[in-house]
C-alpha positions in Angstrom: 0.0 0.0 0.0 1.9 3.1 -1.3 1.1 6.9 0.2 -1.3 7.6 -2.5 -3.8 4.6 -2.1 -3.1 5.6 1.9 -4.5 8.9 1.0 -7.4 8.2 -1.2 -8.5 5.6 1.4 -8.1 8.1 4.3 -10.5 10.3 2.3 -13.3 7.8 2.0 -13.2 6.0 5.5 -15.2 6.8 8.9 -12.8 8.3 11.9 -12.5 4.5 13.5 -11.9 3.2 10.2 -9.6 5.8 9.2 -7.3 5.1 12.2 -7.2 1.5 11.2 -6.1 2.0 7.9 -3.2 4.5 9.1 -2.2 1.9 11.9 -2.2 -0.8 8.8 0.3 1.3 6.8 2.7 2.2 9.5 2.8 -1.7 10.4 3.4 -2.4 6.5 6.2 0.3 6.8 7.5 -1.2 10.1 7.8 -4.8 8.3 9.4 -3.2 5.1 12.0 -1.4 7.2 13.0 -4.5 9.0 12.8 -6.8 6.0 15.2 -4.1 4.7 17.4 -4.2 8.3 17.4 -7.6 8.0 18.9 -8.1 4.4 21.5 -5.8 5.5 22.7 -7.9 8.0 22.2 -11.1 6.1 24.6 -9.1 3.2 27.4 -8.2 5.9 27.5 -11.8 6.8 27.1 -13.5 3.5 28.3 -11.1 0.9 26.2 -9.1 -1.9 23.2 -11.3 -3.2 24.8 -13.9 -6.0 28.3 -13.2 -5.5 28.8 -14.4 -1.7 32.1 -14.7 0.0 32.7 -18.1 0.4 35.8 -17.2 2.7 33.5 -15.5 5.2 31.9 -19.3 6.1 28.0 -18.1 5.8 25.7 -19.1 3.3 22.0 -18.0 2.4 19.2 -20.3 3.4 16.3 -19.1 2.1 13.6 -18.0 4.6 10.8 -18.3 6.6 7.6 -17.4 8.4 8.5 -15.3 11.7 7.0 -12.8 14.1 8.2 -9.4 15.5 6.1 -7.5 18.3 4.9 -4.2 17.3 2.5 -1.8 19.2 2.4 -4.6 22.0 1.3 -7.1 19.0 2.6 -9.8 16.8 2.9 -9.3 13.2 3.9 -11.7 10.6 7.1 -11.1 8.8 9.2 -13.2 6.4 12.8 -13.4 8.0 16.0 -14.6 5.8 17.7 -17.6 7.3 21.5 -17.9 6.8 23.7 -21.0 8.0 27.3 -21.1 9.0 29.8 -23.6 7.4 31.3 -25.9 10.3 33.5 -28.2 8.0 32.4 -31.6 7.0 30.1 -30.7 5.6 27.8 -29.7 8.7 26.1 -26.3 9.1 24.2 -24.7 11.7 21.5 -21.9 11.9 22.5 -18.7 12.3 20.1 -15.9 15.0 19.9 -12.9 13.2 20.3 -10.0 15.8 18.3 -7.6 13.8 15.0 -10.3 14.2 15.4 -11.3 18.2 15.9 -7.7 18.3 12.4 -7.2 17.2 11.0 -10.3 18.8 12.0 -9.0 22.0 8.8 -9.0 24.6 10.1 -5.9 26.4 7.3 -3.5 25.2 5.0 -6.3 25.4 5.6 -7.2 29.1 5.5 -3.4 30.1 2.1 -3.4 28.7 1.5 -6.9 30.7 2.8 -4.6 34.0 0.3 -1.8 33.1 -2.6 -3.9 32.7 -1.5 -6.0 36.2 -1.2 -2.9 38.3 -4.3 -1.7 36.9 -6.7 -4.3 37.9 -6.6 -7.2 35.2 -6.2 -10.4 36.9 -3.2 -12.8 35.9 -6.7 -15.0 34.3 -7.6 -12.1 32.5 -4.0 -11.6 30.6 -5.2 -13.8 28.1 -7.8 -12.0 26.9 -6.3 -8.4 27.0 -3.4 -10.0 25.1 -4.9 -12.9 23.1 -1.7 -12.4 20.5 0.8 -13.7 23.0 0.7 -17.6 23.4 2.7 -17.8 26.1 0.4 -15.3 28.2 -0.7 -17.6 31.0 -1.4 -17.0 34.9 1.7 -19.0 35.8 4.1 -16.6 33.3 1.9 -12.9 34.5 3.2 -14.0 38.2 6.7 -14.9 37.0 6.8 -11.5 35.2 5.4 -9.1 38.1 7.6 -10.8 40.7 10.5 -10.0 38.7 9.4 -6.3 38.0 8.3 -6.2 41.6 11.7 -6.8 42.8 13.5 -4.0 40.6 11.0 -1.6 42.0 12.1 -2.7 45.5 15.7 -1.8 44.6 15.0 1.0 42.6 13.4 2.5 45.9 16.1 1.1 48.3 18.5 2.4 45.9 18.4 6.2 45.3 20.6 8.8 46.2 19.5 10.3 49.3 22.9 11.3 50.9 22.7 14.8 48.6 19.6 16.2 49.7 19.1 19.0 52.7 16.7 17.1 55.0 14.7 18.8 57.2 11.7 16.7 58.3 11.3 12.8 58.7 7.8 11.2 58.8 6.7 8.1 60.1 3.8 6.2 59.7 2.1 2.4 59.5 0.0 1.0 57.2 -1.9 -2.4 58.0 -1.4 -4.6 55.0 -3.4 -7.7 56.4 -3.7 -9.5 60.0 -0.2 -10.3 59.3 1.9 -7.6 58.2 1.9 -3.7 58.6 4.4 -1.5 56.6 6.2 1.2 58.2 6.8 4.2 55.9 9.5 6.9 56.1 8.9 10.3 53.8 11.2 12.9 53.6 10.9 16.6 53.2 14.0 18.5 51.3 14.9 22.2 52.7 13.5 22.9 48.6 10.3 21.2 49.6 9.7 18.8 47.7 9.0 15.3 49.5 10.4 11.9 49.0 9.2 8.4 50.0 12.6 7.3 51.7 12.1 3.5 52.5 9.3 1.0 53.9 10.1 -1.5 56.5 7.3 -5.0 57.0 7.0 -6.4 60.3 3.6 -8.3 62.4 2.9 -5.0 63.6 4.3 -1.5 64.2 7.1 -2.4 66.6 9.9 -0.9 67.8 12.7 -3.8 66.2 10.5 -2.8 62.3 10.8 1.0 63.4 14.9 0.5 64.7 15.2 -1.7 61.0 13.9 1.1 58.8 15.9 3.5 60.8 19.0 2.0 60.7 18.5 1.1 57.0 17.8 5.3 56.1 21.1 6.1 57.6 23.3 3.5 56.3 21.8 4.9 52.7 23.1 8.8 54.0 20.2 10.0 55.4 21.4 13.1 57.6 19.2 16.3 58.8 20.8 19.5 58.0 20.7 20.6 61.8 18.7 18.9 64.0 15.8 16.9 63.0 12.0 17.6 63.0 10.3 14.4 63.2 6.7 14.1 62.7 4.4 11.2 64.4 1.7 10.1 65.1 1.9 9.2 68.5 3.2 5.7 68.5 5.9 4.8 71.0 7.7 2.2 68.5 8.2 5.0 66.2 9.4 7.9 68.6 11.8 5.4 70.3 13.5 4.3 66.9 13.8 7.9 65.7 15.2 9.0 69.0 17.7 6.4 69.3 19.1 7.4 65.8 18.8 11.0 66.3 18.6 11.9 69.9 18.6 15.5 69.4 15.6 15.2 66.8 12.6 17.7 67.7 9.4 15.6 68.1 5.9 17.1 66.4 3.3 15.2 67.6 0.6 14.8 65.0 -2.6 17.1 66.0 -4.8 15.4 64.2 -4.3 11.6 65.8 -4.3 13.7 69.0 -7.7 14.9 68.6 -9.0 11.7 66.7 -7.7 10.2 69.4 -9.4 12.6 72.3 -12.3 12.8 70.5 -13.2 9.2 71.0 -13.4 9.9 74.9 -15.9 12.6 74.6 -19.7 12.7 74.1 -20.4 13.9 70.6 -22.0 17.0 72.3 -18.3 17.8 73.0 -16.6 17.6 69.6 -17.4 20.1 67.7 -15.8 22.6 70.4 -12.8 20.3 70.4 -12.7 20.5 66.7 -12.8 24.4 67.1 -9.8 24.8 69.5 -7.7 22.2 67.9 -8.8 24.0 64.6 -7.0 27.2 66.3 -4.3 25.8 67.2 -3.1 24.5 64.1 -3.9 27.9 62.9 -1.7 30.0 65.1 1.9 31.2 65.3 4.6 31.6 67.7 4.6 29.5 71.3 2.4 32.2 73.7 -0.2 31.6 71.2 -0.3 28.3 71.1 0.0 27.7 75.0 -2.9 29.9 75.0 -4.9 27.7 72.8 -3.3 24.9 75.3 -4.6 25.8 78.1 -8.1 26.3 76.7 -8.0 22.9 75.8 -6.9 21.8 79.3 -9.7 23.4 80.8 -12.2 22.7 78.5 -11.6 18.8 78.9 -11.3 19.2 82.6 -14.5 19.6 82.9 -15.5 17.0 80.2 -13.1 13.9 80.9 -10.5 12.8 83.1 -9.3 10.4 80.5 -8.9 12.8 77.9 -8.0 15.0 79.8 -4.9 12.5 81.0 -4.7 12.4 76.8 -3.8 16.2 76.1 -1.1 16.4 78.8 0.3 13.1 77.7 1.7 14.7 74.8 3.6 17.7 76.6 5.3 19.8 74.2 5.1 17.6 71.5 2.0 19.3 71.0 3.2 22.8 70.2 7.2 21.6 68.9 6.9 23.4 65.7 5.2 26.7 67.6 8.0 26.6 69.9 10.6 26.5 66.9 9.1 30.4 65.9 8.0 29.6 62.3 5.8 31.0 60.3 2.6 29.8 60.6 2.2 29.1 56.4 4.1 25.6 57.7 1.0 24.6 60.4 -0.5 22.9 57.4 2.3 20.2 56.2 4.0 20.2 59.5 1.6 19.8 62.4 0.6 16.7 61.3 1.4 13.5 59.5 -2.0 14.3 56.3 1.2 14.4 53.9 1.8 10.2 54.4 -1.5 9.3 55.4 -2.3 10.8 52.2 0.3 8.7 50.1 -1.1 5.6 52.3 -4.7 6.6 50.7 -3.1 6.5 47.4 -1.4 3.5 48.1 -4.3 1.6 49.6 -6.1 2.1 45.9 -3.2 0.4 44.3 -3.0 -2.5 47.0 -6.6 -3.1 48.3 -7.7 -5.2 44.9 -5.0 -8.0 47.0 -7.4 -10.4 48.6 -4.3 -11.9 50.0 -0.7 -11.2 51.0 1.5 -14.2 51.7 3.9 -13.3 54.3 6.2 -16.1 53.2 7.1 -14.4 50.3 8.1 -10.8 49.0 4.8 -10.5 47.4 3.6 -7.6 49.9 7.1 -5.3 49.2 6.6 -5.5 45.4 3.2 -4.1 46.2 4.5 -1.8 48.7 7.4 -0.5 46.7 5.4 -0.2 43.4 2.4 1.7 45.3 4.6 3.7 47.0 6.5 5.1 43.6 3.3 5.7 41.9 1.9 7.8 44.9 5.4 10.0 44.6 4.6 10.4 41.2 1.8 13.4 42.3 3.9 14.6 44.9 4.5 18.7 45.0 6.0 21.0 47.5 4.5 21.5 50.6 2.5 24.2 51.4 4.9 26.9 53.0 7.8 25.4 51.3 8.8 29.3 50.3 9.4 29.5 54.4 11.5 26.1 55.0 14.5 28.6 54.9 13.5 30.2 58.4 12.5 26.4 59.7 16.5 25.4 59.2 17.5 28.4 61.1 15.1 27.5 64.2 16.4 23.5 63.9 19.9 24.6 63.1 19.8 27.4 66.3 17.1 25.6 68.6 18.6 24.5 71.9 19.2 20.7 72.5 16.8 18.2 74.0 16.2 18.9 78.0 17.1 22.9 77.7 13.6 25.0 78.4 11.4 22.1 77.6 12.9 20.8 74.3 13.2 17.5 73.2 10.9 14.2 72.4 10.9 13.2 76.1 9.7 17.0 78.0 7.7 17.6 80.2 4.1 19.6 79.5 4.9 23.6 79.9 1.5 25.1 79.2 1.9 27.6 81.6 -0.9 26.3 84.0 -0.9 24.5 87.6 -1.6 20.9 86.2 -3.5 18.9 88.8 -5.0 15.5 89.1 -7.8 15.1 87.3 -10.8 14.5 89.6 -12.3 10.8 89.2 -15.6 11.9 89.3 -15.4 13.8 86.3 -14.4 9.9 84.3 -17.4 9.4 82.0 
């Protein structure tokens, strides 16, 4: 089919049609360019066609029916067949590199990958790629374990000894009855954010926590002063990222505080607790937020003893990044741990189509590590990133843990005469 017939039968087809007969030429061009490739090879091996260089050991032998892979499809081409002369008479087949070249299933198994991630079932391959004869349940597994596992070290093995770090988050996400993942994302002094590592474990424990930990700074993983880590409470993950960084400055996430107050209260109560917590995630500077503090102290001690008992847990953690002097533009990313709870929603729509994940093999990191990369995929810069400059100063010129209430393990400072709770008040 030359251009012109291309053309006049462009002209006189529908749009679906149309398409087809375009896709029809540019496959007839892709075989002519190969068949073309192809005697070029078979003429550097054999010698121009009817004078061949019998000194060179290669002979023509004909050809025969063969298929390349084109568009993530198999097309019928004629390939040339030469032998090579191995005295005695005997000969042997020679492998054109120019046809495995294009009968290599590369495009077709990234289109296999696509299709995977994207809800087909390994039963289903066969129908989405009927062309491939090989596509079976057995082969689909084989192939996503082996990409599964280059996306594990491709996660495990970035650079991450260049970058200004400024914040570490840690979170869990519950995988099955069996295994939780512990995530660690990073936020740059430029602020842009990174998924640093993922660590499995029965649940979120101190000896997964210590493992991630240990893994991020054998990689390079240093703060550019001291650390801010944000958490969400959990004692596993405080005690791992204090025993790797001592000196880090502990933000305890606000909104797993009040989730987690908020279950102790009548729902008469939470739309006041929602107000003051509201305010102080919106405010700036320490005074303020000890204000906002001690509202909250006396607004529960008249409510619950338990939460109550909840608030003061926290001490200072509560108010870390007031404390630091920042503008108030970084309340949003910073006084809470939304930014990888939000990367675990993302990853939860990749992973929750697993009915199953067997613990006895790597099956939930290939997951992990493959959900994980697409969620960084819609990453931007936090919000406030423009002040992460004044945030280094503070970390870089705040004092160390136990001067004027610093540090993960302080005691509260709201400024108030913090007495027993009364029992009575225990609802």
């Amino acid at each position: 089919m030359d251009q012109c017939n291309v053309i006049e039968l462009l002209g006189q087809a529908s749009g679906s049609e149309a398409g087809e007969v375009f896709r029809e030429y540019l496959r007839g061009g892709v075989r002519l360019m190969l068949a073309e490739v192809m005697a070029g090879e078979v003429a550097c091996l054999c010698g121009v066609k009817y004078r061949p260089n019998e000194e060179w050991g290669f002979q023509r032998a004909g050809s025969a029916p063969g298929k390349v892979l084109f568009e993530g499809k198999r097309q019928e081409v004629q390939r040339p067949r030469v032998r090579r002369r191995k005295g005695g008479g005997v000969t042997e087949e020679v492998r054109l590199r120019t046809y495995e070249a294009a009968k290599q299933p590369d495009e077709l198994h990234e289109m296999v990958i696509r299709a995977l991630v994207a809800g087909v079932s390994g039963r289903e391959m066969k129908e989405v790629h009927p062309e491939s004869p090989k596509m079976s349940k057995s082969s689909v597994s084989r192939l996503w374990a082996e990409a599964g596992i280059k996306l594990v070290d491709e996660l495990r093995t970035r650079d991450i000894a260049s970058q200004e770090w400024l914040v570490l988050m840690l979170d869990g996400i519950r995988l099955s009855k069996e295994q939780t993942a512990v995530a660690a994302l990073g936020i740059a002094l430029d602020g842009t954010k990174h998924i640093l590592d993922f660590e499995l474990g029965n649940t979120e424990n101190y000896e997964v926590c210590r493992s991630l930990m240990g893994r991020l700074v054998e990689r390079g993983f240093r703060p550019r002063g001291r650390l801010l880590a944000v958490l969400d409470g959990g004692g596993a993950l405080k005690k791992a990222a204090l025993q790797f960084f001592p000196d880090a400055v502990i933000q305890r996430c606000l909104v797993h505080k009040e989730r987690n107050i908020r279950a102790r209260l009548s729902k008469r109560d939470w739309a006041e607790l929602a107000r003051l917590f509201k305010r102080l995630r919106e405010v700036q500077g320490e005074d303020a937020a000890r204000e906002v503090l001690g509202e909250l102290d006396c607004f529960l001690g008249k409510k619950n003893a338990e939460a109550l008992a909840s608030l003061r847990e926290a001490g200072d953690e509560l108010i870390a990044l007031h404390k630091l002097g920042v503008p108030s533009t970084l309340n949003q990313s910073l006084l809470s741990t939304n930014i990888i709870e939000n990367s675990f929603r993302n990853t939860r729509r990749k992973i929750d189509r697993v009915t199953r994940f067997r613990s006895e093999t790597n099956q939930a990191s290939r997951w992990m590590a493959y959900a994980l990369l697409e969620a960084e995929k819609g990453f931007h810069r936090i919000v406030g990133w423009r002040d992460l400059g004044r945030l280094a100063e503070a970390l870089e010129g705040c004092p160390p843990c136990g001067v004027a209430g610093w540090g993960g393990g302080c005691a509260p400072a709201y400024g108030l005469r913090f007495a027993a709770a009364p029992t009575s008040r225990l609802t």
